[in-house]
C-alpha positions as CSV (number, residue, x, y, z in Angstrom):
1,X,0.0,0.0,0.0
2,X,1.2,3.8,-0.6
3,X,2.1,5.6,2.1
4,X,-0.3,8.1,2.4
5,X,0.1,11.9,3.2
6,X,-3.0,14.5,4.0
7,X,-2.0,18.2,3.9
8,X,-4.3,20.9,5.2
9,X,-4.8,24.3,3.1
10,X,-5.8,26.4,6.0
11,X,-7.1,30.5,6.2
12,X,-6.0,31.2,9.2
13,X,-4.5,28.9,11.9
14,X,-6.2,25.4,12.3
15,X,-9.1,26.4,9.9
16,X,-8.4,24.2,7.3
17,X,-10.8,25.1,3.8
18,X,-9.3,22.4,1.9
19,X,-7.2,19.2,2.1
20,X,-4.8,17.8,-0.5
21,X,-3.7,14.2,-0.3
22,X,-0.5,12.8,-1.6
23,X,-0.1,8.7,-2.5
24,X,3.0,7.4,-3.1
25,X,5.4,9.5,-4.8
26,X,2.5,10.4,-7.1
27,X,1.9,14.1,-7.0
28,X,-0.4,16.0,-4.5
29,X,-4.3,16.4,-6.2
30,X,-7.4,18.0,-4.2
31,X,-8.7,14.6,-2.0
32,X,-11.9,12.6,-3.2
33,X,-13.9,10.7,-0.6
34,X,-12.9,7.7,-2.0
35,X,-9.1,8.5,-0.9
36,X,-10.7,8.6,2.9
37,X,-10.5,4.7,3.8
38,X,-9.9,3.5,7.4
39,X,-6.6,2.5,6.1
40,X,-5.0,5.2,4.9
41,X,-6.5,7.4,8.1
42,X,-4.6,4.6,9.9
43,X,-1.3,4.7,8.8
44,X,-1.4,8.5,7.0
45,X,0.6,11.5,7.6
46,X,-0.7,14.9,8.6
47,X,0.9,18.2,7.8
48,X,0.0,22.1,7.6
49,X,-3.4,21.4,10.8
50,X,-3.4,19.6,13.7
51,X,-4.2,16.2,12.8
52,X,-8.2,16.2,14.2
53,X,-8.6,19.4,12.3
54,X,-8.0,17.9,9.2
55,X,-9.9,14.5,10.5
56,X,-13.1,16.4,11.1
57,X,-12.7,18.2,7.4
58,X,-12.5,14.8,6.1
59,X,-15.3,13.3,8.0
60,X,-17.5,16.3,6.5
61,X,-16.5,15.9,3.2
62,X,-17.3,11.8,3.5
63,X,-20.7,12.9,4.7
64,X,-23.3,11.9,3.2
65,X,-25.9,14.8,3.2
């Protein structure tokens, strides 16, 4: 599996308005719900928000409305 690396766009500190994810050595894209698997939470890395700042972005953008 690819390691996995979630990296917060934030406004100001800790608001994050947008997360990128990294796979691999693949190049960074916007994240899709379908990159947000127990998995990769499990072994990802976190960078540019606390890590539960980025986790609840993710869990409203896996929502379903």
């Amino acid at each position: 599996m690819d390691r996995c690396l979630f990296v917060a766009e934030t406004e100001t500190i800790d608001a994050v308005i947008h997360v990128w994810v990294r796979k691999g050595t693949r190049h960074p894209r916007p994240v899709k719900p379908a990159d947000v698997t127990d998995d990769a939470l499990q072994t990802a890395e976190f960078h540019g928000a606390p890590k539960d700042a980025i986790l609840t972005w993710l869990k409203r953008l896996t929502a379903t409305p």
